[in-house]
N, C-alpha and C positions, 0 to 999 in steps of 0.2 A: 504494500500500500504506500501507494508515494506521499510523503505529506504535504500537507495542505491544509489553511486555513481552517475554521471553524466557526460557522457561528449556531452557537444551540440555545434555542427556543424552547420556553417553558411556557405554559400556561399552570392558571389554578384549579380544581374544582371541573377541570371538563370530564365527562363521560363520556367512555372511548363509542360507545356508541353512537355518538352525535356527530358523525361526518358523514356527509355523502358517499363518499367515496368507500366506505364499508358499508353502503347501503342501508342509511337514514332516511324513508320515505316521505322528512319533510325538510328537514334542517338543510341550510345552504352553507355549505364550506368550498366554494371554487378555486380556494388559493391552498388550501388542503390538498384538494383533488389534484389540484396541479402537481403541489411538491410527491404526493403518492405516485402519481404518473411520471413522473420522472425519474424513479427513486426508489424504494424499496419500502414496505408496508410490514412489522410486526406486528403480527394481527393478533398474539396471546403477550399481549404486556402487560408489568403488574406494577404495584405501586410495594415497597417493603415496610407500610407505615399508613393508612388512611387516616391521617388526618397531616395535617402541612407541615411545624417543625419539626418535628420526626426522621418524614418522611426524607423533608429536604437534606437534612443531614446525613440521612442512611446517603441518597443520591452524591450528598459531596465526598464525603471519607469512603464508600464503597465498600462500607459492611454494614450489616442487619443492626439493627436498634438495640436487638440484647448483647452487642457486642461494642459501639460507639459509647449507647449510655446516654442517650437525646432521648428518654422515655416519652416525652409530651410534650403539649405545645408552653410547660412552664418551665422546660432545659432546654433553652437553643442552643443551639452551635454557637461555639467560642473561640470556633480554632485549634482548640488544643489535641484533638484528633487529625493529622495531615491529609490532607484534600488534594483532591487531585488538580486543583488549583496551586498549592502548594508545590507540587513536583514539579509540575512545570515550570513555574514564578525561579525554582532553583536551577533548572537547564536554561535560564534566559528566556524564555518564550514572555511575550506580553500576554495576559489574563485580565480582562475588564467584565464587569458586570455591571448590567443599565435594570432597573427596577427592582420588585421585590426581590429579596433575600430571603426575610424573616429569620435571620441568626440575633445571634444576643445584643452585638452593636458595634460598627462601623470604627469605634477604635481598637475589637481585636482586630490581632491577626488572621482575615477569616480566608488568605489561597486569592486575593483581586490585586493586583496593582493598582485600581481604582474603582470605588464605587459607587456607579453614579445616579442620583434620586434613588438610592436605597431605603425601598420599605425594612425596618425589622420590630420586633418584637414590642409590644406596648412598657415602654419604661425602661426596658431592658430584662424585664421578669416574665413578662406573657401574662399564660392563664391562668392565675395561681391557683382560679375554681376548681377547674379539673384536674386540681392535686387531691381531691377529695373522690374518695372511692371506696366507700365504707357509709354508709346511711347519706346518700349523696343528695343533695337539696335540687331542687327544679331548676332549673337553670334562667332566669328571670328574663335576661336576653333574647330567649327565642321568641317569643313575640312580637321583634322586628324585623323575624323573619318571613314572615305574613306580610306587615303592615310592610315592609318595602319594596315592592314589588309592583310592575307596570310601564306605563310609558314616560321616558324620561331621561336625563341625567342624575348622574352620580357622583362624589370624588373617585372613587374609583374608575370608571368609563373617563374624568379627567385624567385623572396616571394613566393611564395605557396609553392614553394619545400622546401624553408627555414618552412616556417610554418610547412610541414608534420613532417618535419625532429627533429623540437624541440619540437612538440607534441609525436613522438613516444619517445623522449629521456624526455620528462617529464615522460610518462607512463613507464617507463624503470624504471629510477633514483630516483626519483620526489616522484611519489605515494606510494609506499611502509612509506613513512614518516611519511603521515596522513593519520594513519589507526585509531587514536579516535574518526573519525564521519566521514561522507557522506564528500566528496566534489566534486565542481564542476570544471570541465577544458572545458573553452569557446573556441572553434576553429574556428576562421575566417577566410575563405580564399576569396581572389578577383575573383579571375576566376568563370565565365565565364566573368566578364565582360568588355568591351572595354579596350585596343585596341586589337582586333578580329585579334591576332597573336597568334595560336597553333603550340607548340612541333613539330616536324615533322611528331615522331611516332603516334602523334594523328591525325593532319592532313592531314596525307596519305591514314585517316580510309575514306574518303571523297572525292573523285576522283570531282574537281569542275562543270566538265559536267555534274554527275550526282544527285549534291542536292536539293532538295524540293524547288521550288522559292518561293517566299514570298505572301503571298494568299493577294488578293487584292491591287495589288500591279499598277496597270494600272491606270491611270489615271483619268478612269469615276468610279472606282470601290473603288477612296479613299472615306472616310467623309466630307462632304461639309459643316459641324457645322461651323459657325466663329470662335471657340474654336479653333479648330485644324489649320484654316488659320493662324489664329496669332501666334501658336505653332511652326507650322514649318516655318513663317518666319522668328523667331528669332532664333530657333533651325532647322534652315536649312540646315541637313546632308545631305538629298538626292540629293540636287543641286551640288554633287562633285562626285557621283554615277556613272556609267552604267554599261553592262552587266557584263563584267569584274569582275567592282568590285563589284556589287550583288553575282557572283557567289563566291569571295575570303572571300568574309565579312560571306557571311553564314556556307562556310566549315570550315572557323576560330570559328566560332562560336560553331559550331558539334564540332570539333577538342578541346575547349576549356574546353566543357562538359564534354568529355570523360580522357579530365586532368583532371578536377575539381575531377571526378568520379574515375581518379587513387588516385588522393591523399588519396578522403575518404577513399580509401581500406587500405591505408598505415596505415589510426589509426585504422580503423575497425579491422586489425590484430595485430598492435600495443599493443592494449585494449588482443585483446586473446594471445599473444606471452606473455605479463605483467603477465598473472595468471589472469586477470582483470573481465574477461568474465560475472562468474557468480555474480558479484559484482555489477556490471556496468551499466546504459543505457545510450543510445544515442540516440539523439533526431536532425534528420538534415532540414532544413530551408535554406531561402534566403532571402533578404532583400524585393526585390520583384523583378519583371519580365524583358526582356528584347524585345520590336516591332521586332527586324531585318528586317525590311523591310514592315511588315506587313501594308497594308493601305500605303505606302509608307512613315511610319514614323521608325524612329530608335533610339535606346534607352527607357525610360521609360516617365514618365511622365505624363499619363492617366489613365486613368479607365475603359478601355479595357481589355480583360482575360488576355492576351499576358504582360502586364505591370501589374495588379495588383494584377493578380493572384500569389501564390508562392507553391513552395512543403514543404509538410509536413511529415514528417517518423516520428514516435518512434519506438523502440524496446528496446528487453533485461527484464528482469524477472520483470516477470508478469505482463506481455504485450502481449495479445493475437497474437499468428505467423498468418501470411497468411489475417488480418485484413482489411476491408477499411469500414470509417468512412465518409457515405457522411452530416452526419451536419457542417453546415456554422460555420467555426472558422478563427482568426484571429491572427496576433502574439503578440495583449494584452491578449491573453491566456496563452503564453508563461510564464509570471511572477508566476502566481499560479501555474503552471506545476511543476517549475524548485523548487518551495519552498518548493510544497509535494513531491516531485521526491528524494531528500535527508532526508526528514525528517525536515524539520523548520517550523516553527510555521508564521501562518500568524498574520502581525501585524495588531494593530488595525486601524492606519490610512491609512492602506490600504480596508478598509471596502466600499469604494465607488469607487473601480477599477471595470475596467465595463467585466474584463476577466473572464472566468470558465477555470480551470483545462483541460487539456486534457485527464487527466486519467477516472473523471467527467463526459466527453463528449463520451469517449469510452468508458463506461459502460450503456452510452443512455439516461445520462441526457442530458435538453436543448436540442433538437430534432429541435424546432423550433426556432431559431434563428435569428437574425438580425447582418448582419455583415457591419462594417463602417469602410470608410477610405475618407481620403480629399487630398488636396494640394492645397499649395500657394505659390508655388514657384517658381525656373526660368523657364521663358517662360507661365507662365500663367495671361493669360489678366484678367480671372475672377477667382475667389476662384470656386474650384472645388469637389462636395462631391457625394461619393459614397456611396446607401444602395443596401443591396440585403438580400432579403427575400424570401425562397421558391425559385421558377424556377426564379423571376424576380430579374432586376437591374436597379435600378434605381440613373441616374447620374445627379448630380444638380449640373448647372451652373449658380452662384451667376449673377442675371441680364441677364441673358440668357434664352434661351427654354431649357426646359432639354431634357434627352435621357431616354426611357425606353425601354429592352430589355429584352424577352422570353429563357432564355438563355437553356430551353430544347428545344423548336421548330426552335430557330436561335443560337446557339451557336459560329459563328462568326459576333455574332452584326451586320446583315444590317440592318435591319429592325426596324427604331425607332417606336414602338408604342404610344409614347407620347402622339401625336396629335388622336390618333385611338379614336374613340366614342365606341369600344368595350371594351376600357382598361381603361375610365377614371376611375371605381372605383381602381383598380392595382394602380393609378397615387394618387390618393391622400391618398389610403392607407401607400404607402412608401412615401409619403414629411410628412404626420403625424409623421410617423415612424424617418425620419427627425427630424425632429424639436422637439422630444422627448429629441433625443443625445442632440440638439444644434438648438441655434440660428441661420441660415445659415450667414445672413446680421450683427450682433453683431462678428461674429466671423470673419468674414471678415475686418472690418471695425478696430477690434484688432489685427492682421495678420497686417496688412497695416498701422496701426503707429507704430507697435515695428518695422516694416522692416522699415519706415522711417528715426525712432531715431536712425536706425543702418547706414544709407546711409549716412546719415548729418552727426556720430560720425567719419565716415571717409574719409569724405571731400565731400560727395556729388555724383552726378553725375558724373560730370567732372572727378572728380580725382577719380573714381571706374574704368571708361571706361579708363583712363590712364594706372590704371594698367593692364589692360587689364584679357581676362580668360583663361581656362585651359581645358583640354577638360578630364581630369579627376586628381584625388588626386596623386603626387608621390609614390613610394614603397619608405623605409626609407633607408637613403642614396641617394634617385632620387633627383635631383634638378628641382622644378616645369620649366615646359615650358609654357610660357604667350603669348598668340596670342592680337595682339593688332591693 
C-alpha cells in the first residue's frame, strides 16, 4: 500500500442503516453513495462502546474499553493511553483534528498537533450521572429529547457547518504545507445526533406523514429483558413521546443524515477542488448507532444493530471502487488502518492491539472473525458484552440470561435463541469466544470501583444528582443546560 494522505471522517449517532447506498428506502445520502461507489463498503461494522466517550477512545488507542479504562462518558480520554495519533505525531507525520473530540480537554496531550473548534467533555468531567449504576434515578434530561425535535436550527447543525467550513479551508490553505510525508486531517462532525433538529432544506426532504415508523415500536413488540426495563427507566425518553412527536423526531433524524451527508460532500470536493484527489483517502465512520424509536427505545446504549452497528466507507487509490467487504470489523481496526494508510511504522507496544488493518481485511484476510464491544455505563444495571461471530450474536448480561441472535434468519432480533436446545452449542461456543477477550465478572467488578472512586472524588451521590444532567455535550461557545 503506497502511502498517502488521509482524511477520516467521523460522524455521531448515525445508524448504519441510514444510507442509500445499503438500501435505505427513504433517506438520501448521495455523497455517501458516491464515496461507497468509489471505494469499498464494510457492510458488518461495529462500534467497541455504544455510547460516545468510550467509544471514541477505544477508536483512538485501539483496544477494547476493558483494556484502555475510558468506562463512560464520565472518563475521557487524556492521552495517557498512546493513540494512534501519537505514533505518528512521533514518525513526523502532521495529525490535525477539526471538531468534536469529546476527550477530557485540549490541554492534554491527546495524539493532534492541533485542535481545531474542539468539542470535548462538559467541564472537563462529562457525565458524572451515569456514574450511578446501583438504584439509578431517571435521568431528568430526556425530556429534551422529545421536546427538541422538528424543523429548524441548532448549535449543533451551526458546528458542523463551522467544521465543513474549516476542513475545506484547511485542505485549501493548510495542506499544501506538509507535503514531506503523509498526513492525517480527523473530521468530526455531530450530526446526526440529538437534538433531532434539521436544516429546513433537509427537512423538507421528509414530509412527517410520510416517514418509516419505528419497527417494533408497540408495546407487546418491545424486549421484555430486565436489561432494557431498567434502561429505559432511567433513560426514559419515550415517556414524553407521541404520535407527533415520533413523527418530528424521525424526519429530524432523515433531515439530519442528509446534513451530515451535505457536509461530507463539502470535503469530499474540498479534497478534489485542493488538487488533493489523487493523493488522498478517506475513510468515513460513526461513533456508533442511533434506536429512534426502534423497540420503543431512543438513543444508543445497547447491543442491538440499530445502536451498535456503525458504517464503514474507504476509498481513494488503491482501494478497490464499487467494493463490499462482508467480514466482521470493528473501529479497533481503525488504529492499524490509519498507521498503514500514511505510511508509519507500527510500534512495538502496540503488538497486542486486538485490531487488523482494513486494507488487510479487504484483501481477504481474517475472513472469520470475532467482533466485541461492551458497556458500563449510564443506565446500565449490568455490564453488558457483545460477540458476534458468523450469522450469530451473542449478548452477555453480567448476572443476567443472555441474548442470542441469528442475525441472517432474524435480522431484527426477536427471537432470543439462548434458551433454544437447538443452539446450545452456538451458546457456548460464543461465551468461550467471550471469555477469550475477557473476564466478563473481573471486568465488571473493575468498571465499578474506578466508577466509584470517581463518584466519591466528587462528592458522591448526592452532590452528582445536585448537579444534575444534560441531555447531551454543548457545541463550543454552548453553555451546558442541567436538568435537575
Amino acid at each position: 500500500m503506497t502511502p498517502k494522505n488521509l482524511v477520516f471522517i467521523m460522524s455521531d449517532e448515525h445508524n448504519s442503516a441510514f444510507m442509500g447506498t445499503v438500501g435505505h428506502p427513504v433517506v438520501r445520502t448521495p455523497n455517501m453513495d458516491r464515496l461507497a461507489a468509489s471505494g469499498t463498503l464494510f457492510a458488518n461494522a461495529y462500534t467497541n462502546c455504544p455510547i460516545c466517550v468510550p467509544a471514541r477512545a477505544s477508536f483512538a488507542t485501539g483496544r477494547y474499553v476493558q483494556d484502555c479504562g475510558y468506562w463512560d462518558n464520565a472518563d475521557p480520554y487524556d492521552g495517557a493511553v498512546p493513540s494512534w495519533g501519537h505514533r505518528l505525531i512521533d514518525q513526523g507525520h502532521r495529525v490535525t483534528s477539526i471538531g468534536k473530540l469529546h476527550y477530557r480537554d485540549s490541554k492534554d496531550d491527546n495524539g493532534f498537533d492541533e485542535e481545531l473548534i474542539p468539542l470535548h467533555v462538559v467541564d472537563g468531567l462529562g457525565d458524572l450521572a451515569g456514574l450511578i449504576r446501583e438504584d439509578m434515578p431517571e435521568r431528568k434530561a430526556a425530556a429534551r429529547f422529545a421536546r427538541d425535535v422538528g424543523r429548524g436550527e441548532s448549535t449543533y447543525t451551526a458546528y458542523d457547518r463551522r467544521i465543513a467550513g474549516e476542513a475545506v479551508r484547511w485542505l485549501t490553505e493548510e495542506a499544501p504545507r506538509h507535503r514531506d510525508r503523509p498526513w492525517v486531517l480527523f473530521v468530526s462532525f455531530v450530526c446526526p445526533h440529538f437534538p433531532l433538529i434539521a436544516p429546513p432544506e433537509f427537512y423538507d426532504l421528509y414530509p412527517e406523514a410520510d416517514i418509516p415508523w419505528p419497527a417494533l415500536y408497540a408495546q407487546d413488540e418491545r424486549p421484555d429483558h430486565p436489561y432494557y426495563a431498567a434502561l429505559r427507566r432511567a433513560m426514559n425518553y419515550d415517556a414524553y413521546f407521541d404520535e407527533d412527536r415520533v413523527r418530528k423526531a424521525v424526519a429530524g433524524y432523515l433531515g439530519l443524515c442528509s446534513f451530515l451527508d451535505h457536509n461530507v460532500g463539502l470535503v469530499l470536493d474540498g479534497i478534489e477542488q485542493a488538487g488533493l484527489a489523487g493523493d488522498t483517502r478517506v475513510i468515513y465512520t460513526s461513533d456508533h448507532g442511533e434506536a429512534l424509536g426502534q423497540r420503543g427505545l431512543w438513543g444508543k446504549s445497547t447491543m442491538f444493530e440499530e445502536s451498535a452497528a456503525v458504517p464503514l466507507i474507504m476509498a481513494g487509490p488503491e482501494i478497490e471502487a464499487g467494493s463490499r467487504v462482508d467480514t466482521l470489523v470493528s473501529l479497533v481496526d481503525c488504529h492499524p488502518t490509519i498507521i498503514d494508510a500514511v505510511g508509519g511504522k507500527r510500534h512495538p507496544d502496540d503488538a497486542d492491539l486486538p485490531g487488523c488493518s482494513l486494507f488487510e481485511i479487504a484483501d481477504g484476510a481474517e475472513r472469520d472473525r470475532v467482533v466485541f464491544s461492551e458497556y458500563h455505563a449510564a443506565a446500565s444495571v449490568a455490564a453488558n458484552y457483545m460477540v458476534r461471530e458468523g450469522r450469530y450474536k451473542l449478548v452477555y448480561f453480567h448476572g443476567m440470561e443472555p441474548e442470542l441472535f441469528d442475525l441472517e434468519a432474524d435480522p431484527d432480533e426477536c427471537r432470543n435463541l439462548a434458551g433454544d436446545p437447538n443452539h446450545v452449542d452456538v451458546r457456548a461456543r460464543l461465551e468461550a469466544r467471550l471469555r477469550e477477550i475477557c473476564d466478563p465478572g473481573e471486568v465488571d467488578r473493575r468498571a465499578r470501583a474506578d466508577q466509584a472512586r470517581t463518584l466519591e472524588k466528587h462528592g458522591g451521590r448526592t452532590a452528582v444528582l445536585e448537579r444534575g444532567d444534560f441531555g447531551y455535550s454543548p457545541a463550543p461557545g454552548q453553555t451546558p443546560e442541567f436538568a435537575d
